[in-house]
DSSP file (Angstrom, degrees, kcal/mol; ACC not computed):
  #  RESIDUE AA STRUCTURE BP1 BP2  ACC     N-H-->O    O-->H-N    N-H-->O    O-->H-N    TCO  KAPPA ALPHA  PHI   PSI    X-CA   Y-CA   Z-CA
    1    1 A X              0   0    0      0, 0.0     5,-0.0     0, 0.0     0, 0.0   0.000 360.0 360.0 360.0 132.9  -26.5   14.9    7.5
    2    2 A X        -     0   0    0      1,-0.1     4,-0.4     3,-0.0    83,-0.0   0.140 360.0-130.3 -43.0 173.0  -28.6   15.4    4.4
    3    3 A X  S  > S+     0   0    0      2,-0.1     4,-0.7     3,-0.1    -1,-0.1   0.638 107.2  62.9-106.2 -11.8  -28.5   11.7    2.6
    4    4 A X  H >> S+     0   0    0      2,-0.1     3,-1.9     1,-0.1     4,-0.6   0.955 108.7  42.3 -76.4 -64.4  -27.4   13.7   -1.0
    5    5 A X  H >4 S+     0   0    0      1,-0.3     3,-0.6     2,-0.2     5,-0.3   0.830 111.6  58.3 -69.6 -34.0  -24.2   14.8    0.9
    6    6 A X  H 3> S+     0   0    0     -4,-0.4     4,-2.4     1,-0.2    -1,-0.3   0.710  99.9  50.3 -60.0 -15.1  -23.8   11.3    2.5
    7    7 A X  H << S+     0   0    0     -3,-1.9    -1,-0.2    -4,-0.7    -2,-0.2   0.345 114.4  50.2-103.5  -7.1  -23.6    9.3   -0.6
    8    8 A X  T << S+     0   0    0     -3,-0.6    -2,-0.2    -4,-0.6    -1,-0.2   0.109 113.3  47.1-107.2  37.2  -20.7   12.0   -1.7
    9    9 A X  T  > S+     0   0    0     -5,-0.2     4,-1.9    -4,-0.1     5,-0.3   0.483 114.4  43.5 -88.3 -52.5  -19.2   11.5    1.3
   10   10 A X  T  < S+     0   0    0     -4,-2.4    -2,-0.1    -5,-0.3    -3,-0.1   0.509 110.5  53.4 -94.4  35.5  -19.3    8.0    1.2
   11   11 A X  T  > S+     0   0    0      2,-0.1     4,-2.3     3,-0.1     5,-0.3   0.687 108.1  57.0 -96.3 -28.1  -18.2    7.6   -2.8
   12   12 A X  T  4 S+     0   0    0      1,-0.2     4,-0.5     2,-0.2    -2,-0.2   0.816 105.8  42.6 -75.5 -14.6  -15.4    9.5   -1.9
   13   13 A X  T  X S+     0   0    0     -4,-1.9     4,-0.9     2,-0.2    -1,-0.2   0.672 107.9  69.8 -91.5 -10.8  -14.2    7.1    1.1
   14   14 A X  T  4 S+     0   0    0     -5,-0.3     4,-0.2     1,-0.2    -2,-0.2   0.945 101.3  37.6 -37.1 -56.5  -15.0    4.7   -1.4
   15   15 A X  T  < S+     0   0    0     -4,-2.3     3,-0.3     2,-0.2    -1,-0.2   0.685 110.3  60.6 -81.8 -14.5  -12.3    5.8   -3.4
   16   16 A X  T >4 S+     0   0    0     -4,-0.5     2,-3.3    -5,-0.3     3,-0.8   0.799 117.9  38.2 -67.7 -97.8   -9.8    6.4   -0.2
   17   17 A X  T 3< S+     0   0    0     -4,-0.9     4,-0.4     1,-0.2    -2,-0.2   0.161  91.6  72.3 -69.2  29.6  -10.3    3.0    0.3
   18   18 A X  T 3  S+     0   0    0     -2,-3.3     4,-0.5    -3,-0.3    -1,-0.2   0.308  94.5  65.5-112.8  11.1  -10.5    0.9   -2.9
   19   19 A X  S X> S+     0   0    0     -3,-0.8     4,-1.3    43,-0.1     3,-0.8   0.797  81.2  78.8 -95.6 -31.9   -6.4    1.4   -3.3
   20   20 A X  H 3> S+     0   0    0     -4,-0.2     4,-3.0     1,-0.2     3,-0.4   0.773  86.1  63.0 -42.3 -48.2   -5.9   -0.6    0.0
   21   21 A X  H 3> S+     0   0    0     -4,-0.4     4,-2.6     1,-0.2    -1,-0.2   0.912 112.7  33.6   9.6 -82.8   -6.5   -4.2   -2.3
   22   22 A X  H <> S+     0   0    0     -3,-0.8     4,-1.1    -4,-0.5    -1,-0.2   0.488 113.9  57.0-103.7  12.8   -3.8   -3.7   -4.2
   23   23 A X  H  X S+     0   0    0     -4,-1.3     4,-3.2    -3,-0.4     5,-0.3   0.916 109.7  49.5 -56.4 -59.5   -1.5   -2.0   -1.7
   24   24 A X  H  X S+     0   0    0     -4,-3.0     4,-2.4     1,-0.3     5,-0.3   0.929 106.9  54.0 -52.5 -51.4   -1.8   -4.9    0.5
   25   25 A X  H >X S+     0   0    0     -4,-2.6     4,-1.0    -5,-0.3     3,-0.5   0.941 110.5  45.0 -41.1 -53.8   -1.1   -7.2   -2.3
   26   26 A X  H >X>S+     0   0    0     -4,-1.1     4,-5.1     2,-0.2     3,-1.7   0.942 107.6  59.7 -64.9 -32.9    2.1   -5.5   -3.1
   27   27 A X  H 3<5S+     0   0    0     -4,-3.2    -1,-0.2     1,-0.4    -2,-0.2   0.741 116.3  37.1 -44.2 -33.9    3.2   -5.3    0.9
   28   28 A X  H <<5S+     0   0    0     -4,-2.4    -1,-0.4    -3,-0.5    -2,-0.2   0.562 120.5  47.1-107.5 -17.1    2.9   -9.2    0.8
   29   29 A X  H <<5S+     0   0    0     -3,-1.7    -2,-0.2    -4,-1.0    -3,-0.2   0.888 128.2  26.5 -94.7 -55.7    4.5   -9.7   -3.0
   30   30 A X  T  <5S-     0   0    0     -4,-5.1     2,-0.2     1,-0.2     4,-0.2   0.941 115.7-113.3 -74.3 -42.3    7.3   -7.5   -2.4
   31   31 A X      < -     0   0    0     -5,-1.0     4,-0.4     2,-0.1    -1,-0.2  -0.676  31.8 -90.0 125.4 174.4    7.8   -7.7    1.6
   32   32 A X  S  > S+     0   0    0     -2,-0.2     4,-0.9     2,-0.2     5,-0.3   0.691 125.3  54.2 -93.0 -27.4    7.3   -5.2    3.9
   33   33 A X  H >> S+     0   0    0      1,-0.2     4,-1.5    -6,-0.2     3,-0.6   0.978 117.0  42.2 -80.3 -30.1   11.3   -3.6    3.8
   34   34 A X  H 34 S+     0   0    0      1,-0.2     5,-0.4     2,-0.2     4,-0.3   0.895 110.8  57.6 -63.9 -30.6   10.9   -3.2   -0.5
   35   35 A X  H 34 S+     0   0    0     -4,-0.4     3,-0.4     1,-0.3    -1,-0.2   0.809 112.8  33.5 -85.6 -13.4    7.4   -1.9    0.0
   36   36 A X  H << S+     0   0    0     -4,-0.9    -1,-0.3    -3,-0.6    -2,-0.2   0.628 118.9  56.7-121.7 -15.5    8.5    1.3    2.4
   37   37 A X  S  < S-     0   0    0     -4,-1.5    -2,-0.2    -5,-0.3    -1,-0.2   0.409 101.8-142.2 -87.0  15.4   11.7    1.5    0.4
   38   38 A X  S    S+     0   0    0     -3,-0.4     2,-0.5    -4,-0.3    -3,-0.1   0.225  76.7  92.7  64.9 -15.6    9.5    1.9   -3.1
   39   39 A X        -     0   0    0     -5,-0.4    -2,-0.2     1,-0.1     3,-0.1  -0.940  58.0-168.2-137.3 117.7   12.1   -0.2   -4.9
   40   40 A X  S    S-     0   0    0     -2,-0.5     2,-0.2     1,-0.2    -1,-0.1   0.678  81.5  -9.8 -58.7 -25.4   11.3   -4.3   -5.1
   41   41 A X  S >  S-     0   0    0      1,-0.4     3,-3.4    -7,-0.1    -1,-0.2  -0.808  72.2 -98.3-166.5 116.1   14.6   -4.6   -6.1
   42   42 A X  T 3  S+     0   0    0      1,-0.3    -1,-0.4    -2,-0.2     2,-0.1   0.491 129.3  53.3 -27.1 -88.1   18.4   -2.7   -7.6
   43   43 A X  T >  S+     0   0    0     -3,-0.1     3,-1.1     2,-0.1    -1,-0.3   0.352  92.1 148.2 -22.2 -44.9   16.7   -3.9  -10.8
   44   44 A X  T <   +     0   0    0     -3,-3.4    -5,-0.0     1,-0.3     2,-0.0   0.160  58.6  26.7 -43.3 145.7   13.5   -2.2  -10.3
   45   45 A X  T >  S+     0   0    0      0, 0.0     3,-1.3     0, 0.0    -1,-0.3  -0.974 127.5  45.9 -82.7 -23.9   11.6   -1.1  -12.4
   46   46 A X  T <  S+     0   0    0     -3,-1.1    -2,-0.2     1,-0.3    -3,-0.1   0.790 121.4  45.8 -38.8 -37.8   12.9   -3.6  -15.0
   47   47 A X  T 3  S+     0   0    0     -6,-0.2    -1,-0.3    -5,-0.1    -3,-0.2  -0.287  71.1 151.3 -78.0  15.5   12.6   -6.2  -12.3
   48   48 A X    <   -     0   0    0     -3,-1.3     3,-0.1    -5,-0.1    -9,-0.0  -0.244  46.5-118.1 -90.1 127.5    9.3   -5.7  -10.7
   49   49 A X        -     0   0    0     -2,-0.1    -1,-0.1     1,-0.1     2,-0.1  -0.398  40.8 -86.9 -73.9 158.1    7.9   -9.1   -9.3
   50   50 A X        -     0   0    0      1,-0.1    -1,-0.1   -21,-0.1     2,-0.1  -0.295  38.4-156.7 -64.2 128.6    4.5  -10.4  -10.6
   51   51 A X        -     0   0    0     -2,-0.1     2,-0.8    -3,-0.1     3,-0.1  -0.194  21.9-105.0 -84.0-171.2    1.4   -9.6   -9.5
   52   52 A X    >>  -     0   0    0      1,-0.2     4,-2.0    -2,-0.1     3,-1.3  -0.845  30.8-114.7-112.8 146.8   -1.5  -11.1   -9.6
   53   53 A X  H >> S+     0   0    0     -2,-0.8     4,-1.5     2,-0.3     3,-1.0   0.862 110.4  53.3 -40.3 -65.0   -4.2  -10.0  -12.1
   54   54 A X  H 3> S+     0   0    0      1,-0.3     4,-2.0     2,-0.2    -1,-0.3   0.668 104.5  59.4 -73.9  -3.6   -6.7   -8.8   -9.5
   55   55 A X  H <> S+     0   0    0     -3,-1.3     4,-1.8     2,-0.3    -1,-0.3   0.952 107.7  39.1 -76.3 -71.9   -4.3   -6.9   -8.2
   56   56 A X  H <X S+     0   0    0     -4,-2.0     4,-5.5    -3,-1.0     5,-0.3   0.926 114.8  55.3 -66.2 -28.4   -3.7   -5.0  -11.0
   57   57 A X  H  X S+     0   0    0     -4,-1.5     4,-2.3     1,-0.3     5,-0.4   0.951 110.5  49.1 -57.4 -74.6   -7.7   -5.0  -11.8
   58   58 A X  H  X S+     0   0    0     -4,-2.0     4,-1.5     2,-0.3    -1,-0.3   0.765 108.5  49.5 -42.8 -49.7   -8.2   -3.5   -8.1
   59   59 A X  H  X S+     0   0    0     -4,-1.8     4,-4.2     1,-0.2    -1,-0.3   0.964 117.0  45.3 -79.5 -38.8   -5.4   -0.7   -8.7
   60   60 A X  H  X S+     0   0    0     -4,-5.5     4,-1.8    -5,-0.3     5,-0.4   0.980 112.2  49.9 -56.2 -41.0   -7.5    0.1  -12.4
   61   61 A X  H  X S+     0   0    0     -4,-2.3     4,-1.1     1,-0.4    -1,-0.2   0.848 114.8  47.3 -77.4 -11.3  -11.1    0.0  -10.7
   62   62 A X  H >< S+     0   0    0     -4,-1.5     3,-0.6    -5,-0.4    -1,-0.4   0.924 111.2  46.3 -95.1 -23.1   -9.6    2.5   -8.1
   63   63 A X  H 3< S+     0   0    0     -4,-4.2    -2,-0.2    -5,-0.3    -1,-0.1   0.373 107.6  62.3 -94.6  15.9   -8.0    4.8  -10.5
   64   64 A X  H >X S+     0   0    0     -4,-1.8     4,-1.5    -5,-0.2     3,-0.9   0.816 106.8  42.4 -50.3 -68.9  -11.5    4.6  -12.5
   65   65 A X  T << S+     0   0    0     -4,-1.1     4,-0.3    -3,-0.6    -2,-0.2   0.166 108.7  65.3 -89.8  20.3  -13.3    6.2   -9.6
   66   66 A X  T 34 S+     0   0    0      2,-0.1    -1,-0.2     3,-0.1    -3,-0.1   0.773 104.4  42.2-114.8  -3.9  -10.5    8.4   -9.4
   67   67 A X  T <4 S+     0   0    0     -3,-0.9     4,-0.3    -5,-0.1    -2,-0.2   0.842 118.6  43.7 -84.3 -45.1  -11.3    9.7  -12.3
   68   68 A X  S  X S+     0   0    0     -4,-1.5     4,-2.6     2,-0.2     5,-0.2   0.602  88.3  80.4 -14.7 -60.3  -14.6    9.8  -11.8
   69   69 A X  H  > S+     0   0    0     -4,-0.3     4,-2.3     1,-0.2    -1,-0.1   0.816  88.9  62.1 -44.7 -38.7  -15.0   11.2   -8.3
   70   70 A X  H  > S+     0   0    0     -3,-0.2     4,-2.0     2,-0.2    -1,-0.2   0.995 106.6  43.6 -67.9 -49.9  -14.4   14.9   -9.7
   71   71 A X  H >> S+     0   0    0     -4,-0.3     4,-1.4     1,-0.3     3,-0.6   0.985 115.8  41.0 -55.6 -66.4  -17.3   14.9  -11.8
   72   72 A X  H 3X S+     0   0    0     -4,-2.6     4,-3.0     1,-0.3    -1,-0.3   0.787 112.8  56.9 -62.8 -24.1  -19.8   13.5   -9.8
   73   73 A X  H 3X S+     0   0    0     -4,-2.3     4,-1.5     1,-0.2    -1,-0.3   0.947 113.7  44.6 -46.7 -54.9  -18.5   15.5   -6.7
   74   74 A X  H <X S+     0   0    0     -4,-2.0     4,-1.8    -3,-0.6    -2,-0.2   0.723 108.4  46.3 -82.1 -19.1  -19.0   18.6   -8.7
   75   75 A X  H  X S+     0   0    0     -4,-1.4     4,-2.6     2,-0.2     5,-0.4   0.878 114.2  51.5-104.3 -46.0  -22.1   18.4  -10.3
   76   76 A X  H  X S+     0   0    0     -4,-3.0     4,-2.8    -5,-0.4     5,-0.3   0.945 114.2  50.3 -62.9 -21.3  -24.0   17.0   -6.5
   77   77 A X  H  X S+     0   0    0     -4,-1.5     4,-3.7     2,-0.2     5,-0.5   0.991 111.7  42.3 -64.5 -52.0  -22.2   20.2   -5.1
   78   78 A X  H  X S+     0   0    0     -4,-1.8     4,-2.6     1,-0.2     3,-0.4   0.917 120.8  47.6 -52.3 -64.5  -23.7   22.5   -8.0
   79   79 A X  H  X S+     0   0    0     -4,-2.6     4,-0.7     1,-0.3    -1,-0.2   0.824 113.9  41.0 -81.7 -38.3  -27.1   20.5   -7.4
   80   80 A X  H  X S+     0   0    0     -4,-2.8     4,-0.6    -5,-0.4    -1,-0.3   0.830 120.2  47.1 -72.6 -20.4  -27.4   20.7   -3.6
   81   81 A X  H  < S+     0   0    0     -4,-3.7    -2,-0.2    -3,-0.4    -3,-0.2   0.882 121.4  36.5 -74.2 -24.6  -26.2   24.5   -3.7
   82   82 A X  H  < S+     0   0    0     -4,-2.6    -1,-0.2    -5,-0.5    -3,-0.2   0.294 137.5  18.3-113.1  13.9  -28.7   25.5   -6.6
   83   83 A X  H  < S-     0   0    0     -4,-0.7    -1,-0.2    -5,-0.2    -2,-0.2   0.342  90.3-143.3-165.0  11.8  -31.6   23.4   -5.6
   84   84 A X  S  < S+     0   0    0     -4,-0.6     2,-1.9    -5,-0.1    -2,-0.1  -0.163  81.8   2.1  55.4-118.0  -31.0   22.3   -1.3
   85   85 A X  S    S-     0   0    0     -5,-0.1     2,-0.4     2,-0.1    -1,-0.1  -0.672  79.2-179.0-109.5  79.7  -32.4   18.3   -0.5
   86   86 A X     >  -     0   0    0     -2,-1.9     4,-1.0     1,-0.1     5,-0.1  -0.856  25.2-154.6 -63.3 132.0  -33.7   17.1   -4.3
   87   87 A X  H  > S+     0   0    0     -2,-0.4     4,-0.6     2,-0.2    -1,-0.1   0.358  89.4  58.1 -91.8  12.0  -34.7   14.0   -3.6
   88   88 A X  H  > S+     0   0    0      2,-0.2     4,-1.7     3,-0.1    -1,-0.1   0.799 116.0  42.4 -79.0 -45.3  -33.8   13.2   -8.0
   89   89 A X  H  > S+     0   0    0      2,-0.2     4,-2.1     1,-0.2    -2,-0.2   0.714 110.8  48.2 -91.9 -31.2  -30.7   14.2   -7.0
   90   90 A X  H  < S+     0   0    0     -4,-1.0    -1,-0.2     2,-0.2     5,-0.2   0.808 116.2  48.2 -67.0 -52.5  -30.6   12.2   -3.5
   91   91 A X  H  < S+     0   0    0     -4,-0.6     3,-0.5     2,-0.2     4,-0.5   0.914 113.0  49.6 -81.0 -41.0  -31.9    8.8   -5.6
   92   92 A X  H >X S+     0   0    0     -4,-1.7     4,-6.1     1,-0.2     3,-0.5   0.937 109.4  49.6 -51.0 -53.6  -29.0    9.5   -8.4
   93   93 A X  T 3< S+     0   0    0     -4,-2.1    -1,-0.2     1,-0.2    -2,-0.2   0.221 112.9  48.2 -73.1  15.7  -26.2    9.9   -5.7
   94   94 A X  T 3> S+     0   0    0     -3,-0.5     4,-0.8     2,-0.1    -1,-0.2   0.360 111.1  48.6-113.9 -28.1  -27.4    6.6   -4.1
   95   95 A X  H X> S+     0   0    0     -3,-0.5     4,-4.7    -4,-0.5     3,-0.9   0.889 113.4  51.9 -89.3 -55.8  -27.5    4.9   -7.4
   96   96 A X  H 3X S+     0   0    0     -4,-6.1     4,-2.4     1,-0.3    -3,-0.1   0.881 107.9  50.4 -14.5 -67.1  -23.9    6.4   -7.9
   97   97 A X  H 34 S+     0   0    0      1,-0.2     4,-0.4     2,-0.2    -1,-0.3   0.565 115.6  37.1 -86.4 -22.3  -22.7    5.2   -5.0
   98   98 A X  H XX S+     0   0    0     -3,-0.9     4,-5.0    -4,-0.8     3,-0.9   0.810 107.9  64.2 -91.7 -27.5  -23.8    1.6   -5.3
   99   99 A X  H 3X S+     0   0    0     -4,-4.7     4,-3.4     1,-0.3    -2,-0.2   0.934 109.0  42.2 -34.2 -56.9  -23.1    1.4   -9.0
  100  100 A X  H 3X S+     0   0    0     -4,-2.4     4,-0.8     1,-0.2    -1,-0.3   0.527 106.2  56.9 -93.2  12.1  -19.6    1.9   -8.2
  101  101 A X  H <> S+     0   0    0     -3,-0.9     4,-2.0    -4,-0.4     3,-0.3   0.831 120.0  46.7 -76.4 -48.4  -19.3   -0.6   -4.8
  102  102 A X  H >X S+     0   0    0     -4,-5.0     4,-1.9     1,-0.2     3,-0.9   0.928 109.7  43.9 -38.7 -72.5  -20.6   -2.8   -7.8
  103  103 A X  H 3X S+     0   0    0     -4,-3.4     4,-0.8     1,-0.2     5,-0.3   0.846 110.9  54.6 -35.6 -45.8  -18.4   -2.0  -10.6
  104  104 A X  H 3X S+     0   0    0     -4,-0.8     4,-1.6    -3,-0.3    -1,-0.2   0.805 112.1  50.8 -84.3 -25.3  -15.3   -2.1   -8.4
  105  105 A X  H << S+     0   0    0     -4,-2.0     4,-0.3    -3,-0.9     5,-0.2   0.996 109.7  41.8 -28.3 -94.8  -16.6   -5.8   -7.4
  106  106 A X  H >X S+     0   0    0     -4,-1.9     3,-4.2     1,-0.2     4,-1.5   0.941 116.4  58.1 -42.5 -85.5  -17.2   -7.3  -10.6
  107  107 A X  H 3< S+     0   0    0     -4,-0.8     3,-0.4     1,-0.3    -1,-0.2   0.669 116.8  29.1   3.0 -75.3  -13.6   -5.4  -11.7
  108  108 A X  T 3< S+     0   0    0     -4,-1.6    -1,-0.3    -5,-0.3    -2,-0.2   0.177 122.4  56.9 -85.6  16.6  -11.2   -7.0   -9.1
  109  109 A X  T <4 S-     0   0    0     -3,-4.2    -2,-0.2    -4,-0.3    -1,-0.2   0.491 102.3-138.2-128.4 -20.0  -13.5  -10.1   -9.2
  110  110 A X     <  +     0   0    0     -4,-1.5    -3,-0.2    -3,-0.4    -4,-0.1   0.195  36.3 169.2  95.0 -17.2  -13.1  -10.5  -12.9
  111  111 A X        -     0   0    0     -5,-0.5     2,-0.3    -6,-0.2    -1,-0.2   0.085  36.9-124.1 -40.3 128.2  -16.7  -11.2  -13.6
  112  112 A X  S    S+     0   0    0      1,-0.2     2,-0.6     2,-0.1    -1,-0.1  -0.505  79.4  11.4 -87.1 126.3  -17.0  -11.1  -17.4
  113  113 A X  S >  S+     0   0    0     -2,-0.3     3,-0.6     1,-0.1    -1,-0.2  -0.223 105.9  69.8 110.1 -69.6  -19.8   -8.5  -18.6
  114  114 A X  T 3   +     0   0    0     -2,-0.6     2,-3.2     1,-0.2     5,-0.2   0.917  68.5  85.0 -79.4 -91.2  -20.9   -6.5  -16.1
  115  115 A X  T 3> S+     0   0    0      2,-0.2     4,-0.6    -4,-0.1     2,-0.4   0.085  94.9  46.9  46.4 -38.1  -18.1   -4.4  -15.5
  116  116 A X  T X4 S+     0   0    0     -2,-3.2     2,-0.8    -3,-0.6     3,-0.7   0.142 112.5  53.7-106.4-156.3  -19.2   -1.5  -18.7
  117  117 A X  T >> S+     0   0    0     -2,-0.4     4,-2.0     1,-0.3     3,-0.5  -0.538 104.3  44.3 -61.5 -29.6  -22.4   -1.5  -17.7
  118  118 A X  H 3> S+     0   0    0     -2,-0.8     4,-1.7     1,-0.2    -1,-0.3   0.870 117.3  52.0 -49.1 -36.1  -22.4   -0.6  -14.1
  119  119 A X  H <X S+     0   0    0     -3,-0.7     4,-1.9    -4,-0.6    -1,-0.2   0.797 103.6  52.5 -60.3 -29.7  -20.1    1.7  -15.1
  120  120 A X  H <> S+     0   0    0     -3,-0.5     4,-4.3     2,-0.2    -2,-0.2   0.813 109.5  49.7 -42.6 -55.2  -22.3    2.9  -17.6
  121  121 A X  H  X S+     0   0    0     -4,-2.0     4,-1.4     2,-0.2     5,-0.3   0.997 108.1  54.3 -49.2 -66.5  -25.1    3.3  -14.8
  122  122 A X  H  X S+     0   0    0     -4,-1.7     4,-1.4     2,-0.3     3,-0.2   0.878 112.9  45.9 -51.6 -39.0  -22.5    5.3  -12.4
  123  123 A X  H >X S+     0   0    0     -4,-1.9     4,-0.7     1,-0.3     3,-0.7   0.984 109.3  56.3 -85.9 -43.3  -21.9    7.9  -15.6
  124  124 A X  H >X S+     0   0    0     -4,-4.3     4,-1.5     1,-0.2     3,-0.9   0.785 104.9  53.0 -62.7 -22.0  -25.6    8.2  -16.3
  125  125 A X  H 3< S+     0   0    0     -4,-1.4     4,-0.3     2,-0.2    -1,-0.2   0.597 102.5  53.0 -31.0 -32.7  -26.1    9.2  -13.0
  126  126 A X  H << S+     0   0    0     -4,-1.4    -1,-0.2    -3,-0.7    -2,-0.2   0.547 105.9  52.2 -85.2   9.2  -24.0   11.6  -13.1
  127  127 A X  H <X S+     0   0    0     -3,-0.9     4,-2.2    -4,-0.7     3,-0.4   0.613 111.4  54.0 -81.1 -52.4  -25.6   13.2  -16.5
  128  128 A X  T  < S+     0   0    0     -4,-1.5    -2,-0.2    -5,-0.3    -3,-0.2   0.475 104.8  48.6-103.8  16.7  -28.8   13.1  -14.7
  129  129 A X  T  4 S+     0   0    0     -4,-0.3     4,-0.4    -5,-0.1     3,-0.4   0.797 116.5  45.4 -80.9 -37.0  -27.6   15.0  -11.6
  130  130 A X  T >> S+     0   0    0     -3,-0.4     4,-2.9     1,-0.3     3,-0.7   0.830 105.9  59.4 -66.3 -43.0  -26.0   17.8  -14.0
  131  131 A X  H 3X S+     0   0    0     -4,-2.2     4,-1.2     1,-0.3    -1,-0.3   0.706  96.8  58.5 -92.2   3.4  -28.7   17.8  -15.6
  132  132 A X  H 34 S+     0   0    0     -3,-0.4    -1,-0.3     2,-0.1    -2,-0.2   0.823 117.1  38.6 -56.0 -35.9  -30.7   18.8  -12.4
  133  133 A X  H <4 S+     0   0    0     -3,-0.7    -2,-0.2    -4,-0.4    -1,-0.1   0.859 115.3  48.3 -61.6 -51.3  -28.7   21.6  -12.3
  134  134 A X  H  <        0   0    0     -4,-2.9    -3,-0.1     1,-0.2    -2,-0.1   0.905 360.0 360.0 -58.5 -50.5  -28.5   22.4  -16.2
  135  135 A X     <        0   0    0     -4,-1.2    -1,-0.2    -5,-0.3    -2,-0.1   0.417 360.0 360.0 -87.6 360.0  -32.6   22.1  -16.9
């Protein structure tokens, strides 16, 4: 497998798996019979039991890269169709792809700081993939 198509294959199981966190969390807050019946409680949603901050941090930082994922998907497809095995484009989608195992770290880990700029990195990379295409 090329290594540009491997690093969008794996940001995109990135993002399959980065909901599992705060699944788990709820599977254990709520119990396992609330959690497969959707509803914690008659009350629910008014009622919802507490979670724990990284647990909610974990469910933003996946629905971050799930916003995310479309772009950068499209712009390495455009760049591997319109230009085969860049290696600009190969070193971007690598950078991508760790940026956001980073980001989604520091995020559910709370770490104060970093969190906008790795993300920052992950979206300039994906400006300077487009703009393999674009230029």
């Amino acid at each position: 497998m090329e290594l540009t198509l491997f690093y969008l294959a794996a940001s995109g199981m990135l993002c399959v798996l980065l909901w599992v966190p705060y699944i788990l969390n709820r599977v254990f807050v709520w119990g396992i019979p609330a959690f497969v019946s959707n509803y914690p409680s008659k009350k629910f949603p008014a009622d919802v039991p507490a979670i724990p901050i990284w647990a909610e941090r974990a469910q933003r930082a996946h629905l971050n890269m799930v916003e995310t994922l479309p772009a950068f998907a499209a712009v390495v497809l455009a760049a591997y169709l319109t230009n085969g095995n860049n290696p600009v484009v190969t070193l971007w989608a690598a950078v991508f792809f760790w940026a956001r195992v980073f980001h989604a770290s520091v995020y559910i880990l709370g770490v104060p700081y970093l969190r906008t700029p790795t993300y920052l990195v992950s979206w300039a990379a994906v400006l300077i993939i487009g703009a393999q295409v674009i230029v």
